[in-house]
PATI-131897 format. One record per atom (N, C-alpha, C, O): atom name; x, y, z; chain. Coordinates in steps of 0.02 Angstrom, whole numbers, plus 32768, in hexadecimal, padded with zeros to 4 digits. Layout:
N
+------+------+------+------+-------+
! atom !   px !   py !   pz ! kette !
+------+------+------+------+-------+
!   CA !    X !    Y !    Z !     A !
...
+------+------+------+------+-------+
This chain:
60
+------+------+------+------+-------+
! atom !   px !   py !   pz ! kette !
+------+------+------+------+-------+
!    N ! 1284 ! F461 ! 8E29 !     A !
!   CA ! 12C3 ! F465 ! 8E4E !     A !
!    C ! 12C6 ! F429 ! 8E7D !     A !
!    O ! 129E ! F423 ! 8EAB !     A !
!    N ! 12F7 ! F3FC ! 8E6F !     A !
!   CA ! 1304 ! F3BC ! 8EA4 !     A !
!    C ! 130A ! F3D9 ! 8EF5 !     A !
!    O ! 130D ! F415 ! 8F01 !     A !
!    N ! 130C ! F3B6 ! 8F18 !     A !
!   CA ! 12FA ! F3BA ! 8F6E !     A !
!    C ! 1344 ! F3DB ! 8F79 !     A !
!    O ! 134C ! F40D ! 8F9B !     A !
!    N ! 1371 ! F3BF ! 8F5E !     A !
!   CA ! 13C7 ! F3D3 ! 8F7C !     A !
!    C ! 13D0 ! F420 ! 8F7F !     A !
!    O ! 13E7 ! F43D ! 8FB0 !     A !
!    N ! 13B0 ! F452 ! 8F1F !     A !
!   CA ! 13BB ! F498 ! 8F2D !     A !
!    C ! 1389 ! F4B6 ! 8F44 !     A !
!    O ! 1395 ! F4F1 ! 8F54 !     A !
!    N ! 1337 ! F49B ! 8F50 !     A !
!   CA ! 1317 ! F4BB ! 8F93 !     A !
!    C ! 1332 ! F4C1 ! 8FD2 !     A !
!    O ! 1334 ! F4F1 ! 8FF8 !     A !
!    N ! 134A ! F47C ! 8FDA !     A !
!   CA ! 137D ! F493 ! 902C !     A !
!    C ! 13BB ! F4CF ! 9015 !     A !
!    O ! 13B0 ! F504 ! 9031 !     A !
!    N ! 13DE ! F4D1 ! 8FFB !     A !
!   CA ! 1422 ! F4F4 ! 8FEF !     A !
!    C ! 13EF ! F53D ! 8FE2 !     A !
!    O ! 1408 ! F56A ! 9004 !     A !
!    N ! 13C5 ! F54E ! 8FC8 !     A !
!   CA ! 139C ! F583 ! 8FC2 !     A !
!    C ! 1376 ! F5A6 ! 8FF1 !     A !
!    O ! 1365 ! F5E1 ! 8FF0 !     A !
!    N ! 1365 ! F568 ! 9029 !     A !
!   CA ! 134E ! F575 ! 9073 !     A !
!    C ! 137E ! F58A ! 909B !     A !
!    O ! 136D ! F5B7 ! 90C0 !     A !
!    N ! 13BE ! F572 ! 90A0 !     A !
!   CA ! 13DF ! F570 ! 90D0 !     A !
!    C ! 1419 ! F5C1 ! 90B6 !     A !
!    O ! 1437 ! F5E1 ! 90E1 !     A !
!    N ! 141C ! F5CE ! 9076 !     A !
!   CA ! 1429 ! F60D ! 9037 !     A !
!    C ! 13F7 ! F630 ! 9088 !     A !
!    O ! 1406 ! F63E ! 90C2 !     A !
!    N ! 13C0 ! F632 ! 9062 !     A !
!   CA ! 1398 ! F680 ! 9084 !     A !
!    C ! 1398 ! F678 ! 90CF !     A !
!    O ! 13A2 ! F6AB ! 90EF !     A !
!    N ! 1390 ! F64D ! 90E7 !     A !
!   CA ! 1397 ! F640 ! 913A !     A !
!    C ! 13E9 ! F65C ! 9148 !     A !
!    O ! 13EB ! F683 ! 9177 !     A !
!    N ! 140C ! F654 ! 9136 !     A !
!   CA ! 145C ! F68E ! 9139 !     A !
!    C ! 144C ! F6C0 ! 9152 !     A !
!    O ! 1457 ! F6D8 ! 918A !     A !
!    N ! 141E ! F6DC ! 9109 !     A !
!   CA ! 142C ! F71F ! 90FB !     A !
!    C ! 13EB ! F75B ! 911D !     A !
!    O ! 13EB ! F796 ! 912D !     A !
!    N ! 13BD ! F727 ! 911A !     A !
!   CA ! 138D ! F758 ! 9144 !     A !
!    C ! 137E ! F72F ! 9192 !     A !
!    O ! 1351 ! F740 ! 91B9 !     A !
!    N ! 13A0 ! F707 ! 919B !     A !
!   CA ! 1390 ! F6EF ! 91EF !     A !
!    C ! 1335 ! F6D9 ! 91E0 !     A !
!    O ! 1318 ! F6C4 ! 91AE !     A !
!    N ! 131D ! F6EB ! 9225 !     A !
!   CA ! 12E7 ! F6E5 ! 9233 !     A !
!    C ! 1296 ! F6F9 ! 91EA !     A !
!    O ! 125C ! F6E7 ! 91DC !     A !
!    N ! 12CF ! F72C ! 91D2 !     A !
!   CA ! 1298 ! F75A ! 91A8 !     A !
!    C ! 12A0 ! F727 ! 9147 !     A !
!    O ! 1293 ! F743 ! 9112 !     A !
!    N ! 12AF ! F6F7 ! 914C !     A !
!   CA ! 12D8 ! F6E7 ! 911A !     A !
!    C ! 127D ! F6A2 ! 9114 !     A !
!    O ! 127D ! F680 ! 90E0 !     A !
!    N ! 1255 ! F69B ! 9132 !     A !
!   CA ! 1208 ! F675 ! 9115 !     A !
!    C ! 11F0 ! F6AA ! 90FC !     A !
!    O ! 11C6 ! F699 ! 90D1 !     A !
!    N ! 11F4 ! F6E3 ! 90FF !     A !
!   CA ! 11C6 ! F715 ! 90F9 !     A !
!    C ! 11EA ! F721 ! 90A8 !     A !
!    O ! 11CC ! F711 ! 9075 !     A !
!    N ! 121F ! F73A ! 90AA !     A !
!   CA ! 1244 ! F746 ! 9067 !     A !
!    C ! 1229 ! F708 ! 904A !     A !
!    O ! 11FB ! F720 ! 902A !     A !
!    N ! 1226 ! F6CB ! 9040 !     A !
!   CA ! 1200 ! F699 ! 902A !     A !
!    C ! 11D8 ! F6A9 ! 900F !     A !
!    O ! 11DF ! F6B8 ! 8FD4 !     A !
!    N ! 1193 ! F6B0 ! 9031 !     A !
!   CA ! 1156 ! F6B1 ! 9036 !     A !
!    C ! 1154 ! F6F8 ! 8FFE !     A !
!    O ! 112C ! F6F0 ! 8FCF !     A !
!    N ! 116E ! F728 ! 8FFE !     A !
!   CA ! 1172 ! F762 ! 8FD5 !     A !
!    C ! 1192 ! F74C ! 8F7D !     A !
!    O ! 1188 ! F770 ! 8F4C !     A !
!    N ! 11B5 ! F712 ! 8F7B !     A !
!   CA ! 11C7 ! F716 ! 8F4B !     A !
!    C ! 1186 ! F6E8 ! 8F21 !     A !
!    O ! 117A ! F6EB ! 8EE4 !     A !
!    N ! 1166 ! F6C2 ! 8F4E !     A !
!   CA ! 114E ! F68A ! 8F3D !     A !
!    C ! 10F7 ! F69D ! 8F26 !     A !
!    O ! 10CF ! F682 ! 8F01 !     A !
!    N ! 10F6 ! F6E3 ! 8F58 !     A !
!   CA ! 10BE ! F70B ! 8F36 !     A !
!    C ! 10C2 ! F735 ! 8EFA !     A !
!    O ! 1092 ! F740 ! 8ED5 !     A !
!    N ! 1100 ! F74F ! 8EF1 !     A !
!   CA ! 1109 ! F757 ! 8EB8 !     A !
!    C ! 110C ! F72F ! 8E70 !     A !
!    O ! 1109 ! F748 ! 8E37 !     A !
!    N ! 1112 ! F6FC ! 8E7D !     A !
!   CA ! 1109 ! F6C5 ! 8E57 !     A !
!    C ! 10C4 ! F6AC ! 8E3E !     A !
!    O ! 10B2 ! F6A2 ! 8E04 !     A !
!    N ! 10A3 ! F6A6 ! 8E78 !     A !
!   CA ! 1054 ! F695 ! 8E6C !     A !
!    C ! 1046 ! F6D9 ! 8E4E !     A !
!    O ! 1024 ! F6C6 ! 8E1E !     A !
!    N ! 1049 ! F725 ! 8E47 !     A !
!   CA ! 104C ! F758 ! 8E25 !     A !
!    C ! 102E ! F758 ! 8DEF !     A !
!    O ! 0FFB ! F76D ! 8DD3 !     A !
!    N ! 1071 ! F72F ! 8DE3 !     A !
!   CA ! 1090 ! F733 ! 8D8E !     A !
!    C ! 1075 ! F6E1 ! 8D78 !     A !
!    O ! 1082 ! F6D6 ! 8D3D !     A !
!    N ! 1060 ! F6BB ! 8D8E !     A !
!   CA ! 103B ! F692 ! 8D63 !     A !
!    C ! 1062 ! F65A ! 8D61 !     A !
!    O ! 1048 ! F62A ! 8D44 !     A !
!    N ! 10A3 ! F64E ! 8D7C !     A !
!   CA ! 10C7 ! F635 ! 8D9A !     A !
!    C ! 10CB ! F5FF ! 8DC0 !     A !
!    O ! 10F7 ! F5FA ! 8DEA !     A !
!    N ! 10AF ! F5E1 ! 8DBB !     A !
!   CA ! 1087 ! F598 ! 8DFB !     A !
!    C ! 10CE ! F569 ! 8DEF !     A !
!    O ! 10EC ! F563 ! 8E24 !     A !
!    N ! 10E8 ! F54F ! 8DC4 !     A !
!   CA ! 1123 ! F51E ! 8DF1 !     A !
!    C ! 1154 ! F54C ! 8E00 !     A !
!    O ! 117C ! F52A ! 8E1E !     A !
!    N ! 1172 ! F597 ! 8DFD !     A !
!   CA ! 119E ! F5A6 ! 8E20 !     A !
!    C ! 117C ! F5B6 ! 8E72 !     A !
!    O ! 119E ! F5AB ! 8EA4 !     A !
!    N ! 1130 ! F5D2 ! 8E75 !     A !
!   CA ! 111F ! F5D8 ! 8EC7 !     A !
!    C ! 1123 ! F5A8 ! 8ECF !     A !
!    O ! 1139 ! F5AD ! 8F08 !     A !
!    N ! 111F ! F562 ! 8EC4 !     A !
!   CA ! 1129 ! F51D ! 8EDD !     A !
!    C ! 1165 ! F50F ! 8EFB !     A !
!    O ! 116D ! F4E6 ! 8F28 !     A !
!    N ! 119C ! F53B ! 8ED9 !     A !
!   CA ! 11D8 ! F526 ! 8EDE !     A !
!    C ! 11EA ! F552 ! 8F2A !     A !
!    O ! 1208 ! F53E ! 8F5C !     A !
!    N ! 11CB ! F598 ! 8F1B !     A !
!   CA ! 11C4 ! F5C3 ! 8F5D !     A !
!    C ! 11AF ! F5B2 ! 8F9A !     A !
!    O ! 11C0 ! F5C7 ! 8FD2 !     A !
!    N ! 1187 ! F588 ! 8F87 !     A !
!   CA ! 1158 ! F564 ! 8FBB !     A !
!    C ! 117A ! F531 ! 8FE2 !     A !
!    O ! 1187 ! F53A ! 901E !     A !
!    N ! 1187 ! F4FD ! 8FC4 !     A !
!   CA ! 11D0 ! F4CF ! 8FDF !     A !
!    C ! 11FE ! F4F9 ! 8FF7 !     A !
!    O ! 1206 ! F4F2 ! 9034 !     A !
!    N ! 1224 ! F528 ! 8FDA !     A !
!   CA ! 125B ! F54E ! 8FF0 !     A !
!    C ! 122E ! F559 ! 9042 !     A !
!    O ! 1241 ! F541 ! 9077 !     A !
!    N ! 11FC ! F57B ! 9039 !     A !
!   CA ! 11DD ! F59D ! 9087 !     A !
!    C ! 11EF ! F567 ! 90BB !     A !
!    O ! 1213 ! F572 ! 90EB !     A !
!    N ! 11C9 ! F51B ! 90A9 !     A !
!   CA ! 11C7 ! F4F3 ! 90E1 !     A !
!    C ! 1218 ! F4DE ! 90F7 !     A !
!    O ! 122D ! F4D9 ! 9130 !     A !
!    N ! 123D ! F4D4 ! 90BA !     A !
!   CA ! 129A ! F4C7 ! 90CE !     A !
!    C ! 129E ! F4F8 ! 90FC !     A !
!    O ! 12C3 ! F4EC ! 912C !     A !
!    N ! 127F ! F530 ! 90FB !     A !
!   CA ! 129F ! F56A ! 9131 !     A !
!    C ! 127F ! F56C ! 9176 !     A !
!    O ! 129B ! F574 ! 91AC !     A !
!    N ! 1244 ! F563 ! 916B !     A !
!   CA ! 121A ! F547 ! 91AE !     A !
!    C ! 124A ! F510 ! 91CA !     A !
!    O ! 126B ! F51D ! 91FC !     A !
!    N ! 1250 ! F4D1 ! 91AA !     A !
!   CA ! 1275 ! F4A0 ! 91E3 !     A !
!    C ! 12AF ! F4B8 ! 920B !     A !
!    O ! 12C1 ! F4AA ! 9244 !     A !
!    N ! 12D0 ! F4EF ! 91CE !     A !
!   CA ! 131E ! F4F5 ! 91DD !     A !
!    C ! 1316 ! F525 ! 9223 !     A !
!    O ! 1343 ! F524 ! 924D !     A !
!    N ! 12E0 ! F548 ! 922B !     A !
!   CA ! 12DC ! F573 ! 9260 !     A !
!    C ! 12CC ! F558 ! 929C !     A !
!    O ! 12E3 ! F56C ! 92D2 !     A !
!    N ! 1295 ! F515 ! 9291 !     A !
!   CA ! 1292 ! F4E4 ! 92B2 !     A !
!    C ! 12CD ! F4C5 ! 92F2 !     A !
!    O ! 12D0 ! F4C8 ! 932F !     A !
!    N ! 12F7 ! F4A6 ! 92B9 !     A !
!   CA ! 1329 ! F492 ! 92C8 !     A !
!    C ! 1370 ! F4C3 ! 92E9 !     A !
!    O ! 139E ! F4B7 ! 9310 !     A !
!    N ! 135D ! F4F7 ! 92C9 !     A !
!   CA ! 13A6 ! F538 ! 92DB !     A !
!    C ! 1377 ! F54D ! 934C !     A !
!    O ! 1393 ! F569 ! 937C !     A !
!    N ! 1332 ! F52F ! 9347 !     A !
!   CA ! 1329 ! F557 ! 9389 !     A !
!    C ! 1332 ! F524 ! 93CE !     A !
!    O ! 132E ! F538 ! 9408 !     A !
!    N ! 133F ! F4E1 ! 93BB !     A !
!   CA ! 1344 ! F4AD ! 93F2 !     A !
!    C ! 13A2 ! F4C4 ! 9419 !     A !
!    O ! 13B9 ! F4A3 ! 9448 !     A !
+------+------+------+------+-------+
């Protein structure tokens, strides 16, 4: 997944779950490693940190 729909995917769950929206991340991305899955948790994984900055940035 290119960098443009990790952000649009970060900033997607940061909407919709606010604060709780790394964690929904981190849940999908374990599910992934699960299932055997290693470039979609990768993709989870990126998604996590887009959401980290964005929270970053949403607290100044």
């Amino acid at each position: 997944m290119d960098m443009m729909k990790v952000s649009e995917y970060a900033q997607a769950l940061y909407s919709a779950h606010g604060d709780k929206a790394e964690l929904e991340a981190a849940r999908h991305q374990k599910e992934q490693e699960a299932s055997g899955n290693k470039d979609q948790a990768q993709v989870w994984l990126s998604i996590r940190s887009a959401i980290r900055q964005l929270k970053g940035a949403n607290q100044s």
